[in-house]
BADRENPA-86300 format. One record per residue (C-alpha): residue number from 1; z, x, y. Coordinates in Angstrom, 2 decimals. Example, Ala and Ser with C-alpha at 12.3 -4.5 7.8 and 13.67 -1.06 7.14 Angstrom:
<pts>
<pt 1,<7.80,12.30,-4.50>>
<pt 2,<7.14,13.67,-1.06>>
</pts>
This chain:
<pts>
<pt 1,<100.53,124.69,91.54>>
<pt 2,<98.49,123.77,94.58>>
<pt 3,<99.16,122.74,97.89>>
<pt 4,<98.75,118.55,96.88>>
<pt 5,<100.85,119.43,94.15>>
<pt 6,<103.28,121.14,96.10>>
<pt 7,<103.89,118.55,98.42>>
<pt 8,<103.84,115.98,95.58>>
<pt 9,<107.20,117.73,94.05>>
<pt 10,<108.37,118.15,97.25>>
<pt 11,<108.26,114.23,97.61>>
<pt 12,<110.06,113.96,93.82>>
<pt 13,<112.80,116.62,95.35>>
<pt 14,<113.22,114.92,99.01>>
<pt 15,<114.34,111.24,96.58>>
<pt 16,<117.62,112.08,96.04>>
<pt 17,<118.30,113.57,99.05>>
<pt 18,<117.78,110.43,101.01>>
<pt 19,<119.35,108.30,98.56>>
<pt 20,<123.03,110.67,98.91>>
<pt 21,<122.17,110.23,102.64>>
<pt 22,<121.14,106.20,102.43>>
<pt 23,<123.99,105.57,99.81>>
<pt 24,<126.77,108.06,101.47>>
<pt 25,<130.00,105.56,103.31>>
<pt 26,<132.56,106.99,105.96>>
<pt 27,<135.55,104.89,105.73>>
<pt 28,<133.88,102.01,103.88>>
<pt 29,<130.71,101.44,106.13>>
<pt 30,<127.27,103.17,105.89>>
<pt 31,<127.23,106.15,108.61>>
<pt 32,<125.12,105.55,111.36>>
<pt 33,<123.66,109.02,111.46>>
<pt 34,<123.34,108.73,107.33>>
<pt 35,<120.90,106.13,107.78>>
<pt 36,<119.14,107.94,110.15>>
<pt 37,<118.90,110.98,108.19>>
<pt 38,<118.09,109.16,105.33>>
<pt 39,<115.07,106.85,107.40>>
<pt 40,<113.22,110.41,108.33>>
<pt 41,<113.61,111.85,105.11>>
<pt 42,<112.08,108.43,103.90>>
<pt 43,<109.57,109.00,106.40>>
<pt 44,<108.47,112.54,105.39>>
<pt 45,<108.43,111.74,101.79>>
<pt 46,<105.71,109.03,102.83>>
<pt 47,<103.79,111.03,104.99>>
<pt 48,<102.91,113.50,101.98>>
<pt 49,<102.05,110.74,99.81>>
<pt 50,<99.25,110.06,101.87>>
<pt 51,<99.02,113.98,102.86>>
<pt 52,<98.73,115.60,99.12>>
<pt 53,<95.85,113.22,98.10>>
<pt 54,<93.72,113.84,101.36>>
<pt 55,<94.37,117.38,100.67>>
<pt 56,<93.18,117.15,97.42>>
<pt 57,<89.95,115.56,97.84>>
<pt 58,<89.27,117.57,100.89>>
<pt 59,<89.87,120.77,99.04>>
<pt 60,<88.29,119.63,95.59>>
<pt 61,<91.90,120.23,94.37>>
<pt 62,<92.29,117.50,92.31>>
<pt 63,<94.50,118.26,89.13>>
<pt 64,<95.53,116.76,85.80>>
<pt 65,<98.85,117.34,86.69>>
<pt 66,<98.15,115.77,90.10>>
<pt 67,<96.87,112.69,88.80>>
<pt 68,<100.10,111.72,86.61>>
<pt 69,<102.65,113.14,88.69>>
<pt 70,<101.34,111.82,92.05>>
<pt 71,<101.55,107.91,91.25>>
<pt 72,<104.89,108.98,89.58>>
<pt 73,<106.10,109.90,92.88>>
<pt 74,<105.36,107.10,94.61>>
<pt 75,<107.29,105.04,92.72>>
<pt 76,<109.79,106.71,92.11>>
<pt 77,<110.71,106.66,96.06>>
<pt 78,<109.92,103.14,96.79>>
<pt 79,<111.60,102.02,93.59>>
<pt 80,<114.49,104.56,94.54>>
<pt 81,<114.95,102.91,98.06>>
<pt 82,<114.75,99.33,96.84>>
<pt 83,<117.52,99.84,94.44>>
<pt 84,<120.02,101.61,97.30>>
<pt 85,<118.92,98.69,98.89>>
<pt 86,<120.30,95.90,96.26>>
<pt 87,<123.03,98.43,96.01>>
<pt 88,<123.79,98.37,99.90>>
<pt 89,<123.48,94.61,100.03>>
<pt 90,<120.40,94.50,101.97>>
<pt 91,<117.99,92.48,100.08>>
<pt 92,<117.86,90.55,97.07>>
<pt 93,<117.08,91.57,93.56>>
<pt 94,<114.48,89.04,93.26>>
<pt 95,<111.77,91.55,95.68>>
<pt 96,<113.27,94.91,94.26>>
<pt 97,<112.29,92.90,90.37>>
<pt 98,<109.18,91.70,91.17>>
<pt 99,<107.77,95.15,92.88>>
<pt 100,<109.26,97.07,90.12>>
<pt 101,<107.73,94.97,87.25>>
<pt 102,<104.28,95.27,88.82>>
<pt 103,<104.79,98.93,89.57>>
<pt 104,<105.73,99.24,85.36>>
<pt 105,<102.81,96.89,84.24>>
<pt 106,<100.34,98.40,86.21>>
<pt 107,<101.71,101.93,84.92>>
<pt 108,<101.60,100.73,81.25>>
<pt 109,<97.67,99.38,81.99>>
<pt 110,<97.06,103.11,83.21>>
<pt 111,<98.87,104.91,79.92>>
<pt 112,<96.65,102.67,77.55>>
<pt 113,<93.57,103.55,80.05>>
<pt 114,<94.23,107.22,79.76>>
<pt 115,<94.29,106.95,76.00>>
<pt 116,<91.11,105.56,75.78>>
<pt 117,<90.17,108.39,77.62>>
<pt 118,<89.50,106.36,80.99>>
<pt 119,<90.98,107.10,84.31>>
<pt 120,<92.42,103.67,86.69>>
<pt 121,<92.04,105.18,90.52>>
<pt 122,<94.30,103.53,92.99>>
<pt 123,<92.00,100.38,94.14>>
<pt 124,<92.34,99.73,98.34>>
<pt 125,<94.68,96.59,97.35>>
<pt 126,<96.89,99.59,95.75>>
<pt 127,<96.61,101.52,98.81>>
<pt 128,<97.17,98.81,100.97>>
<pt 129,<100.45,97.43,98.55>>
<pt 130,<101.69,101.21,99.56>>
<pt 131,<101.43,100.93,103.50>>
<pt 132,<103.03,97.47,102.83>>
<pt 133,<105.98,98.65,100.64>>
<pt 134,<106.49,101.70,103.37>>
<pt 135,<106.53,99.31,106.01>>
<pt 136,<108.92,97.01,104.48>>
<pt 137,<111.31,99.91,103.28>>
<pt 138,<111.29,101.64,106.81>>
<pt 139,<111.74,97.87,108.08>>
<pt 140,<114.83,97.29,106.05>>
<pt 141,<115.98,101.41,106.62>>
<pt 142,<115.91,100.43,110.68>>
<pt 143,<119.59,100.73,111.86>>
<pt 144,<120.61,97.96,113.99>>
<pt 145,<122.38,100.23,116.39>>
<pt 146,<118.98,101.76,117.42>>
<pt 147,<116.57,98.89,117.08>>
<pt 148,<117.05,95.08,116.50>>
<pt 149,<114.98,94.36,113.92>>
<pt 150,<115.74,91.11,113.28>>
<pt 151,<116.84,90.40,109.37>>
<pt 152,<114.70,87.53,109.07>>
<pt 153,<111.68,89.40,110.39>>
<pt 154,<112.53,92.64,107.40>>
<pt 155,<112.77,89.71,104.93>>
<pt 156,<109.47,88.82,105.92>>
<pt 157,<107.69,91.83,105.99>>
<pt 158,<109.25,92.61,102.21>>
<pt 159,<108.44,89.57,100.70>>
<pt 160,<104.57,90.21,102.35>>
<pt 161,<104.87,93.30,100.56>>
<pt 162,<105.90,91.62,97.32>>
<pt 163,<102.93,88.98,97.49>>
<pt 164,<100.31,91.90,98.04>>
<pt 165,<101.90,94.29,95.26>>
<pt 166,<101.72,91.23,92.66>>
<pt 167,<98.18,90.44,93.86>>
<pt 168,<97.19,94.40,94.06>>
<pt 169,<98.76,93.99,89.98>>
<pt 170,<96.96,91.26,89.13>>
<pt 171,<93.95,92.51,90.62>>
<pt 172,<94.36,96.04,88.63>>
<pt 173,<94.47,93.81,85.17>>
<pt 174,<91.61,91.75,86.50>>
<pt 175,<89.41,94.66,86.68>>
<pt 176,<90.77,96.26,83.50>>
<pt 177,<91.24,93.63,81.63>>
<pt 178,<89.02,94.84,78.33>>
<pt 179,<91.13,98.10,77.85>>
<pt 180,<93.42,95.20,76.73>>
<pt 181,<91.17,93.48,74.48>>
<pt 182,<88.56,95.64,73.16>>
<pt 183,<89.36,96.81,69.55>>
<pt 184,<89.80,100.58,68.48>>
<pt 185,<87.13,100.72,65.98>>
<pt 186,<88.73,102.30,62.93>>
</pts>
């Protein structure tokens, strides 16, 4: 268990924190200082996404175990905030459905990859969907009590997000697309 590793579990143990701290109600209405809590703890959980993989390459400390539980990770917090945030009444379904879906195809095109013994890196349109969902999530995360951020504007920057994560999909299938066609010969 490695340092990238390490801060990859970390990441997988910080989710449900936030989401008892995003999710938690005094007297009917989301806590102020919750939301707070639970925007840093967002916050730090993305900073060692982008952390454990630097310090992997840097340190020629790539792992197997690295490579499947790192993308894992990832989705697991952005799906994990997206749902709070249909739960919460702060966006629509429709966003949190169509990142999800992508996240799940693109997963499924990685499985059948990996079975035909080939590894699917994250692409700069994946790394660039990431910064997008972060943004969007710490957008919608953004108490109004400490900064307007106008609802229009986090609507906005989410469905952005949503375009580039279904183009960053497509694009993944685009480049793959004979793992899904060739035949196994028998």
């Amino acid at each position: 268990m490695n340092l990238p590793n390490k801060l990859t579990m970390l990441r997988i143990i910080l989710i449900p924190i936030m989401m008892g701290f995003l999710l938690f109600q005094f007297r009917g209405e989301y806590s102020l200082y919750s939301q707070i809590f639970a925007l840093g703890i967002f916050i730090i959980a993305a900073i060692t996404d982008g952390l454990d993989g630097y310090i992997a390459r840097r340190q020629n400390a790539v792992t197997k175990f690295g490579k499947l539980i790192d993308p894992l990770a990832d989705k697991l917090l952005i799906t994990a905030a997206l749902i709070a945030f249909v739960d919460m009444g702060k966006v629509s379904a429709w966003p949190v459905l169509l990142i999800i879906g992508r996240e799940f195809s693109v997963m499924g095109l990685r499985v059948l990859a990996a079975a035909e013994g080939t590894v699917i890196s994250a692409s700069k349109m994946g790394k660039v969907k990431t910064i997008l969902q972060i943004s969007a999530i710490i957008g919608v995360m953004i108490h109004p009590d400490i900064i307007k951020f106008p609802f229009a504007l986090q609507q906005i920057l989410l469905w952005i997000a949503v375009l580039i994560t279904l183009f960053s999909g497509y694009d993944y299938f685009r480049r793959n697309y004979r793992i899904l066609t060739e035949e196994k010969n028998r």
